[in-house]
C-alpha beads as a LAMMPS data file, in Angstrom:
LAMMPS data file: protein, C-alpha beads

207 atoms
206 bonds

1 atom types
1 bond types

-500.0 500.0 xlo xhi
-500.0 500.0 ylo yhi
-500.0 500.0 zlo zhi

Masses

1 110.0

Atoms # bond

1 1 1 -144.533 -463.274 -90.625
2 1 1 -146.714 -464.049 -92.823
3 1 1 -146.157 -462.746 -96.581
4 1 1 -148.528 -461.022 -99.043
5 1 1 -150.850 -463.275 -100.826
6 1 1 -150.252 -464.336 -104.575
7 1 1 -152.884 -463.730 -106.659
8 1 1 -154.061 -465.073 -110.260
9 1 1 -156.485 -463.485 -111.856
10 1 1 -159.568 -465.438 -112.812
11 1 1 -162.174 -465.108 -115.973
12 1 1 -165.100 -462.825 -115.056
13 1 1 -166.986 -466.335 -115.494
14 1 1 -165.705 -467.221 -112.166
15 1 1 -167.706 -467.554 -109.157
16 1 1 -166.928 -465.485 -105.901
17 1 1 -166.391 -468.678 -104.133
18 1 1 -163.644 -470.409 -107.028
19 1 1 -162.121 -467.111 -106.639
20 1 1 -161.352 -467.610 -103.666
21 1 1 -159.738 -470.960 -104.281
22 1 1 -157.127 -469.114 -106.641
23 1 1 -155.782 -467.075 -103.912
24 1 1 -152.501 -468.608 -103.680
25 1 1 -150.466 -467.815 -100.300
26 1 1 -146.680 -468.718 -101.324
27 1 1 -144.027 -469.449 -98.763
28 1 1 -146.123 -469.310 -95.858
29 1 1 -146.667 -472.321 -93.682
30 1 1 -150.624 -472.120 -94.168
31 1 1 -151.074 -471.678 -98.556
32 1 1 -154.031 -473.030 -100.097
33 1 1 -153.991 -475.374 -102.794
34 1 1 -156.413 -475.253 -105.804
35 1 1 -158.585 -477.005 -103.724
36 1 1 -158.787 -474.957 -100.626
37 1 1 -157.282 -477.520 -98.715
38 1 1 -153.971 -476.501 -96.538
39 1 1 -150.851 -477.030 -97.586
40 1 1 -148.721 -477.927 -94.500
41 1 1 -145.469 -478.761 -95.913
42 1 1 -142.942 -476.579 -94.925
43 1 1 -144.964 -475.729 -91.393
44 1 1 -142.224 -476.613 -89.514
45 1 1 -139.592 -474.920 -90.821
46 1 1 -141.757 -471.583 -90.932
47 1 1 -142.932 -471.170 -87.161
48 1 1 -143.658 -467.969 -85.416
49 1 1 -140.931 -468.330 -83.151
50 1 1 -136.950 -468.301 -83.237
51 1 1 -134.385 -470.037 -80.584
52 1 1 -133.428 -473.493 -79.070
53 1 1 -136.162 -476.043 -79.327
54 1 1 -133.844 -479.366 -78.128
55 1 1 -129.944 -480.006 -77.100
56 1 1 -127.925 -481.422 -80.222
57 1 1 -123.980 -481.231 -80.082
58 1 1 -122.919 -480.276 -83.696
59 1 1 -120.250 -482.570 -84.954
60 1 1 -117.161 -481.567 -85.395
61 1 1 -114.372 -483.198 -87.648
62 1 1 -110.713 -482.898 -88.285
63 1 1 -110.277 -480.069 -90.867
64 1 1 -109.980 -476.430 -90.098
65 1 1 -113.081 -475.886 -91.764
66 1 1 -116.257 -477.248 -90.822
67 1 1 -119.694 -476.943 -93.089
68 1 1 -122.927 -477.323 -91.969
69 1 1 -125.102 -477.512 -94.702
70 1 1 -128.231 -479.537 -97.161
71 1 1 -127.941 -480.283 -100.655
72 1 1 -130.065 -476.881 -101.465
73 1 1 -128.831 -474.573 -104.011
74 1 1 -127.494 -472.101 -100.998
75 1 1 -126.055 -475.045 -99.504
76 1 1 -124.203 -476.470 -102.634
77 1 1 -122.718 -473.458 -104.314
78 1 1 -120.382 -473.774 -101.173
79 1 1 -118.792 -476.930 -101.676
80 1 1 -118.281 -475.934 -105.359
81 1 1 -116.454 -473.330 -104.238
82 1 1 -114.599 -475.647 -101.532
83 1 1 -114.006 -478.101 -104.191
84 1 1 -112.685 -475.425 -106.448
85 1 1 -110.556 -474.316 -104.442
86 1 1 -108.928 -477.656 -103.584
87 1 1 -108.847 -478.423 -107.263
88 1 1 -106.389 -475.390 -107.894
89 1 1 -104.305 -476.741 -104.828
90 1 1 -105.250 -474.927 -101.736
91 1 1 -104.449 -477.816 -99.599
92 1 1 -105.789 -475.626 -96.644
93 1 1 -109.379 -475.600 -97.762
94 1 1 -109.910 -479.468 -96.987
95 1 1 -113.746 -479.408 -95.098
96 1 1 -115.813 -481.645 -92.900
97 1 1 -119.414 -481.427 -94.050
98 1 1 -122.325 -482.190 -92.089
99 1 1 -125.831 -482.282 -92.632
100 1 1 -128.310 -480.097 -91.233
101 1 1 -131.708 -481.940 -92.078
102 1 1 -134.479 -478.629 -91.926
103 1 1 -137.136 -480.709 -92.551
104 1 1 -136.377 -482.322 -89.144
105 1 1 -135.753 -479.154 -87.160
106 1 1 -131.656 -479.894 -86.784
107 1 1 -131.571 -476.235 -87.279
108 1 1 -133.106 -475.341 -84.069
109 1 1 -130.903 -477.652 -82.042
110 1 1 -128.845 -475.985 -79.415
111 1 1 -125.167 -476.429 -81.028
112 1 1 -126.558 -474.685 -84.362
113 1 1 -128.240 -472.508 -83.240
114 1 1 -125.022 -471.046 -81.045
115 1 1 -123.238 -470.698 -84.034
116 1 1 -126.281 -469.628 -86.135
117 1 1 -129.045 -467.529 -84.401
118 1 1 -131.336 -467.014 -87.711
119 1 1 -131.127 -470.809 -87.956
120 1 1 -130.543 -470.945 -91.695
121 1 1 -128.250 -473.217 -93.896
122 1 1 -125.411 -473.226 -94.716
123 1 1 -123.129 -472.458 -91.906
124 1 1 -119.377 -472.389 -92.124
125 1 1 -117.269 -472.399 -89.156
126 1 1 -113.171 -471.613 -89.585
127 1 1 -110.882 -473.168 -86.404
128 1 1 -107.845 -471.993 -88.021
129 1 1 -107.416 -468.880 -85.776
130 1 1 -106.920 -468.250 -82.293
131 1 1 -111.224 -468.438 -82.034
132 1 1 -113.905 -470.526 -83.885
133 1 1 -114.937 -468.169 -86.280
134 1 1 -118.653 -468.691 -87.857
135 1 1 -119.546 -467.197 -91.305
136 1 1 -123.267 -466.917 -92.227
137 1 1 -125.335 -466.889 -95.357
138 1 1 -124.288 -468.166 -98.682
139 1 1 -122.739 -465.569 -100.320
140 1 1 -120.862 -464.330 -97.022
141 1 1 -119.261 -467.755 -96.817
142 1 1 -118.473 -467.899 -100.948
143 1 1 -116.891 -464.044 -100.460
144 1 1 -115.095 -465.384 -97.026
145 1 1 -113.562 -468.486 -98.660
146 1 1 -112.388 -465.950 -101.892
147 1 1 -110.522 -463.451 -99.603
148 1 1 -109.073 -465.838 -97.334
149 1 1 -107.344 -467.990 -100.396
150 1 1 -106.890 -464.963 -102.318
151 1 1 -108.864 -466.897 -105.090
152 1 1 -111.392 -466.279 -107.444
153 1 1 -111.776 -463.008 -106.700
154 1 1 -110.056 -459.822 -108.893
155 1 1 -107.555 -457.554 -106.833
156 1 1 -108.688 -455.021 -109.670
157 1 1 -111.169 -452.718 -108.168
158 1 1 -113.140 -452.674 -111.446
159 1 1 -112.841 -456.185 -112.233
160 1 1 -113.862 -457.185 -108.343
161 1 1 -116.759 -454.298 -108.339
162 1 1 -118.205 -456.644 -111.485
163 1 1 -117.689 -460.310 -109.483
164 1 1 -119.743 -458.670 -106.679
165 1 1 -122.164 -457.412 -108.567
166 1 1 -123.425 -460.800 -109.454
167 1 1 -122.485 -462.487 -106.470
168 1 1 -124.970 -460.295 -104.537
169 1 1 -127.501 -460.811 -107.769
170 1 1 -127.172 -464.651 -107.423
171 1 1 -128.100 -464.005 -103.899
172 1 1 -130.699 -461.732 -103.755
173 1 1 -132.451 -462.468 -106.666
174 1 1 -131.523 -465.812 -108.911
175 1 1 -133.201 -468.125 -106.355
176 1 1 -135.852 -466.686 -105.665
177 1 1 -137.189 -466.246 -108.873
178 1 1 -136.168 -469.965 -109.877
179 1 1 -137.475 -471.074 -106.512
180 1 1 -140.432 -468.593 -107.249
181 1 1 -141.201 -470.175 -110.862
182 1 1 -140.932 -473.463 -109.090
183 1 1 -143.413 -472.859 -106.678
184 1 1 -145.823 -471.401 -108.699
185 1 1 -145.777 -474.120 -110.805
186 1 1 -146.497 -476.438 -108.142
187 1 1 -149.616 -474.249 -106.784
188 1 1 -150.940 -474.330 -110.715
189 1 1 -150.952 -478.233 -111.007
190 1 1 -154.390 -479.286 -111.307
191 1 1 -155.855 -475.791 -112.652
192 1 1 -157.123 -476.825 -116.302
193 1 1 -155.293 -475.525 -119.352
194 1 1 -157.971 -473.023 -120.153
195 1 1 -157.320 -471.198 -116.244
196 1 1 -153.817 -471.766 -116.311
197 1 1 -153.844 -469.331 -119.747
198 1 1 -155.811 -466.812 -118.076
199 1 1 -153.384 -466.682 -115.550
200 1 1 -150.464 -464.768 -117.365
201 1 1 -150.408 -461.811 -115.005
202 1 1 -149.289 -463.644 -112.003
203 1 1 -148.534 -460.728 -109.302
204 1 1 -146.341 -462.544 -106.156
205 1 1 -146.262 -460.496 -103.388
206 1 1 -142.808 -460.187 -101.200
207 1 1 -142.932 -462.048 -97.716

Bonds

1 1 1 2
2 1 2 3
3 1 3 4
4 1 4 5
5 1 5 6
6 1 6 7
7 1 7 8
8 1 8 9
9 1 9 10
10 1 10 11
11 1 11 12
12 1 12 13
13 1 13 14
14 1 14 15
15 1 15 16
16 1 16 17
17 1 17 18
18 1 18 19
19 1 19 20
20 1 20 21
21 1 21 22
22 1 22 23
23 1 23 24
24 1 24 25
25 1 25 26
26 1 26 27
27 1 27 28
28 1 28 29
29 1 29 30
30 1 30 31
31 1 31 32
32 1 32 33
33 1 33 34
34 1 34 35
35 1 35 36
36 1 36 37
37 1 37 38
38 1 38 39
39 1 39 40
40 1 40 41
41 1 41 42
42 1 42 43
43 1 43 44
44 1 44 45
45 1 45 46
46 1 46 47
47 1 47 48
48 1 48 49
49 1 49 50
50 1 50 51
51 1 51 52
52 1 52 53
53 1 53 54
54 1 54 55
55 1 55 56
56 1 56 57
57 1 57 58
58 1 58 59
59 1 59 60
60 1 60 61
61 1 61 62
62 1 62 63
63 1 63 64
64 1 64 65
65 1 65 66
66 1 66 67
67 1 67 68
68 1 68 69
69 1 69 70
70 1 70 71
71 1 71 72
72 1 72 73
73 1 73 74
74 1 74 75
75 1 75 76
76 1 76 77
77 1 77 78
78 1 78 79
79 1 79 80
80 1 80 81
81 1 81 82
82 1 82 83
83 1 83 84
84 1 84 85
85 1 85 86
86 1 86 87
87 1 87 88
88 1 88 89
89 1 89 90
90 1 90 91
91 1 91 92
92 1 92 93
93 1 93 94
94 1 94 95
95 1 95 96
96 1 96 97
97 1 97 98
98 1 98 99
99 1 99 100
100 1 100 101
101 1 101 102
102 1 102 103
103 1 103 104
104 1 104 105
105 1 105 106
106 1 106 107
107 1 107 108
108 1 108 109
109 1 109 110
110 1 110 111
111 1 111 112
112 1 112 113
113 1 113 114
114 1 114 115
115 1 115 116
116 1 116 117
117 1 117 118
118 1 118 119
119 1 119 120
120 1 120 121
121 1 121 122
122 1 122 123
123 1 123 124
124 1 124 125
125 1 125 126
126 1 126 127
127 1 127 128
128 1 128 129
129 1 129 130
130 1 130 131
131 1 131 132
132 1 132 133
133 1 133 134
134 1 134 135
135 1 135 136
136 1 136 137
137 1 137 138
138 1 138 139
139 1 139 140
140 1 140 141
141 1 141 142
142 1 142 143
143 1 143 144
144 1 144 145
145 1 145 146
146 1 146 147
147 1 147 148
148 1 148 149
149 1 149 150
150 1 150 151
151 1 151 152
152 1 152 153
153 1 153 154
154 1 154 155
155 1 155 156
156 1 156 157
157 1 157 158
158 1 158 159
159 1 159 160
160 1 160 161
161 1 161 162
162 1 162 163
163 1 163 164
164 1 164 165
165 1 165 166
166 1 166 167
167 1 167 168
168 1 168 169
169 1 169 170
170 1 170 171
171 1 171 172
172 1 172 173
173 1 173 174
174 1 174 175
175 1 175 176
176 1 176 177
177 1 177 178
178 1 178 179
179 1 179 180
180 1 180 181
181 1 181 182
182 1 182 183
183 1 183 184
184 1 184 185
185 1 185 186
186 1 186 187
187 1 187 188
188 1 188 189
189 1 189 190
190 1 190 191
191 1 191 192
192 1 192 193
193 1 193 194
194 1 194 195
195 1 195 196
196 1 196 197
197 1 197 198
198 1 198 199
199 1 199 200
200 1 200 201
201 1 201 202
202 1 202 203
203 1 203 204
204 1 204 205
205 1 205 206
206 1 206 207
């Protein structure tokens, strides 16, 4: 799907046509640099279509718990938490970690995607009961891996209400508007100090 364009706004000075060339498109596989020219990126990762493109056995190590993962913000906050965890001396939370490279469509490899259907990092999968059992997205896995140590997480319904309150935040809204910043700062490279000014009313759609 493709999202909502991102649009600066431009001195009345500006022609119709350089308009046109600061219509950002963010986090689509198709955006247009300051140029006009295509940015092509992250096309692969953002295609039209969901499912199996190729067979790939996911590895699988000696620890109950197995990660599948990148060194992205979603993907680290995880093995903090793992390493956390051992640190205070839950023995049981030793890992395997393996790397799911996106850029190189691992993600849409048979094995991952049977645990993972939406084909997004990081993936955890528990063997210590009777079944595999896969936990999805981030902060799923973070609130898993609290409940199941009984760890870093208040018993105290007021105290836990609080904890989730900015677990969810972190989730829904601290990376995108870091990743958001980030982005838009890379789409702004090249504009002159002058445009960039003008543009102080940046207005980024949702996607």
């Amino acid at each position: 799907m493709r999202g909502r364009p991102c649009i600066r706004p431009v001195s009345p000075q500006c022609q119709k046509e350089q308009c046109h060339k600061r219509t950002f498109r963010l986090y689509t596989s198709q955006s247009l640099d300051v140029d006009g020219t295509k940015r092509q990126k992250f096309a692969s990762m953002n295609r039209p279509t969901a499912g199996v493109t190729h067979e790939q056995t996911l590895p699988v190590g000696q620890h109950s718990l197995q990660l599948y993962f990148l060194g992205t913000p979603n993907g680290v906050k995880v093995t903090i938490l793992l390493e956390e965890l051992l640190a205070a001396g839950h023995t049981q939370a030793e890992y395997d970690a393996w790397l799911i490279r996106i850029g190189e469509g691992d993600q849409f490899g048979s094995g991952y995607t049977d645990i993972n259907p939406n084909s997004k990092i990081p993936t955890l999968v528990d063997h210590s009961g009777d079944q595999p059992l896969a936990v999805l997205e981030s902060g799923s896995i973070l609130l898993y891996l609290a409940e199941k140590f009984g760890a870093f997480i208040p018993k105290d319904i007021a105290r836990r209400t609080a904890c989730l309150n900015w677990l969810f935040w972190q989730v829904g809204s601290a990376l995108y508007i870091s990743g958001g910043l980030c982005t838009l700062r890379e789409q702004l490279s090249g504009i002159s100090e002058h445009e960039a000014s003008e543009g102080n009313g940046v207005r980024c759609g949702e996607g």
